[in-house]
C-alpha positions, 0 to 999 in steps of 0.5 A: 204544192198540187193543183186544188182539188175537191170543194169542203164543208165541214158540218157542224151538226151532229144530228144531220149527216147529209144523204143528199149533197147540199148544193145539187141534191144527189146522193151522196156516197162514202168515200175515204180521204186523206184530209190534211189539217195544220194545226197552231198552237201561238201561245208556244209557238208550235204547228203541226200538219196532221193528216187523217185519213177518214171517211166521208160523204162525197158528191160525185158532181159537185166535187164536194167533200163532207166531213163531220167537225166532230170527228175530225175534233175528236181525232186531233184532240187526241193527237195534240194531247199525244204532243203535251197540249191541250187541245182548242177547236179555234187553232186548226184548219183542214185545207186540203187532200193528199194521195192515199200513197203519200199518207202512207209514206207519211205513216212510215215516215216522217215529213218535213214541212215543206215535203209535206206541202208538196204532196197536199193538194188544196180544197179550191173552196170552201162551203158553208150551209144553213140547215133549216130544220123540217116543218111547215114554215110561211113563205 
């Protein structure tokens, strides 16, 4: 496996798209990365490592990649559905990048597991935001 790269947040809200990086408050910028997702089925014991190559927001500074659950949802549900299941939002977990060169050797090819665990590199961390919504509050 490759050393870890990038911290990760995975937003939840459609409605907020992060201009500014959560952490440090700079702007964001639109970068495409080749997020590595496995995916598990228990019930008939079938796991899958998907990789998407997708745009998202990125924070230069901190190193922290954002992407929209959403989207990411929506891409896997029609990929587990192309395999004969239906698709549960609790059984994947995105954990890491691969090398734009990798992805696409993995487009003309098939990976094996464990070839596909060499080229990933692993996010270092994982965030999570509360988002409080625009007003006056008390303090």
């Amino acid at each position: 496996m490759q050393p870890a790269k990038y911290y990760f947040y995975q937003n939840p809200h459609d409605y907020y798209k992060w201009t500014k990086c959560p952490k440090c408050e700079n702007k964001t910028k639109l970068r495409k990365y080749c997020l590595t997702i496995h995916y598990q089925e228990k019930s008939a014991n079938f796991h899958q490592i998907v990789s998407l190559n997708k745009s998202c927001k990125f924070c230069p500074s901190c190193e922290l990649i954002i992407a929209q659950q959403s989207e990411i949802e929506s891409y896997l549900q029609q990929i587990i559905q192309g395999f004969g299941f239906s698709f549960n939002p609790e059984n994947y977990l995105v954990f890491g990048t691969m090398d734009r060169k990798d992805w696409k050797k993995g487009q003309e090819e098939v990976f094996q597991s464990k070839d596909a665990l060499e080229v990933i590199s692993p996010f270092k961390d994982v965030w999570e935001f509360e988002i409080q919504p625009a007003g006056w509050y008390k303090e």
